[in-house]
N, C-alpha and C positions, 0 to 999 in steps of 0.2 A: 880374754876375748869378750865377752860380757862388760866389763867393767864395775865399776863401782859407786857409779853417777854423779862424782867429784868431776870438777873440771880436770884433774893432769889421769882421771882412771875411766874414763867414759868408753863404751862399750866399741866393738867393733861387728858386731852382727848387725843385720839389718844395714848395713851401713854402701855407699856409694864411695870407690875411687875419687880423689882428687885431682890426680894427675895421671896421667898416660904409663899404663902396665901394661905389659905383655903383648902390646899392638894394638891395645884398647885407649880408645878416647876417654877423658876424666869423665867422670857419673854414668857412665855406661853399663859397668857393672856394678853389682850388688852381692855383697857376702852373708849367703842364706845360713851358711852351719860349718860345722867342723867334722869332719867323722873319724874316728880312733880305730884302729885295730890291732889288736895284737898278734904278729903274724911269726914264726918260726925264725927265727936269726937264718941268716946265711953263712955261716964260719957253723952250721951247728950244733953251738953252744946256747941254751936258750933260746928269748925272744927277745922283739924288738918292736918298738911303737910305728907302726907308718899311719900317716897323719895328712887328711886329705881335706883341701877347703873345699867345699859347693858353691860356685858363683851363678847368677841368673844374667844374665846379656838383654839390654834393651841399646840398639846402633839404631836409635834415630837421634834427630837434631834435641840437643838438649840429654838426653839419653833416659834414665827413669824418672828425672823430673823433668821432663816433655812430654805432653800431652796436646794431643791433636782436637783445634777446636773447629769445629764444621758451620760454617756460615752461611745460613742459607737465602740471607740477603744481599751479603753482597763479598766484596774481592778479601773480606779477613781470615780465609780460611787458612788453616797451617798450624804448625807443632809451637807451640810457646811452653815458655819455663812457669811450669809453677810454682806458687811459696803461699807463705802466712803474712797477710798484710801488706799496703802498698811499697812502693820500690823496692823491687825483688833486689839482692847482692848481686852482681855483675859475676858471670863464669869465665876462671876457675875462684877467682880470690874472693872472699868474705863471705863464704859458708858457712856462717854458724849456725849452731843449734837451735832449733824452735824457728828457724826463719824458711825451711824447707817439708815437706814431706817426711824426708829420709834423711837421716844425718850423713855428713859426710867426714870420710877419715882420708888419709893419708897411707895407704898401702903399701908403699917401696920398702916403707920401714921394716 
């Protein structure tokens, strides 16, 4: 989950959907943590891992890399995509790393 900051090992915390899960539009969510518990088997015998992700929900346009910019001159007001330096990648495709906020992974997986 963390990873190993190699290109094929790179973390997944902190990290924004790519694609549409669980009814959620791509970048919408965010995978804050993991939490473990060890809880009594049901046969039992022992125990057994159950293993819970914490996600944070931002459904606006763009989703946690959208940020609302407030114009007070004039008609620019509204949610745009932010990044690091000019022409942001196009949503969903060409999200790499260091070009956003918040990195983004692929979740179905």
């Amino acid at each position: 989950m963390k990873g190993d900051g190699t290109v094929s090992g790179r973390g997944y915390i902190g990290a924004l959907n790519k694609s549409e899960i669980w009814g959620h539009p791509p970048l919408t969510l965010q995978l804050m943590g993991v939490e473990e518990r060890l809880l009594p088997d049901a046969s039992g015998l022992g125990y057994s891992w159950d293993i819970g992700y914490q996600f944070t929900e931002k459904a606006v346009p763009f989703g946690h890399l959208g940020f609302y910019y407030f114009d007070n001159a004039g008609p620019a007001s509204g949610y745009y995509l932010t990044g690091r330096g000019p022409g942001y990648p196009s949503i969903p495709g060409g999200l790499a790393d260091g070009n956003h906020l918040f990195p983004v992974r692929e979740f179905k997986n």
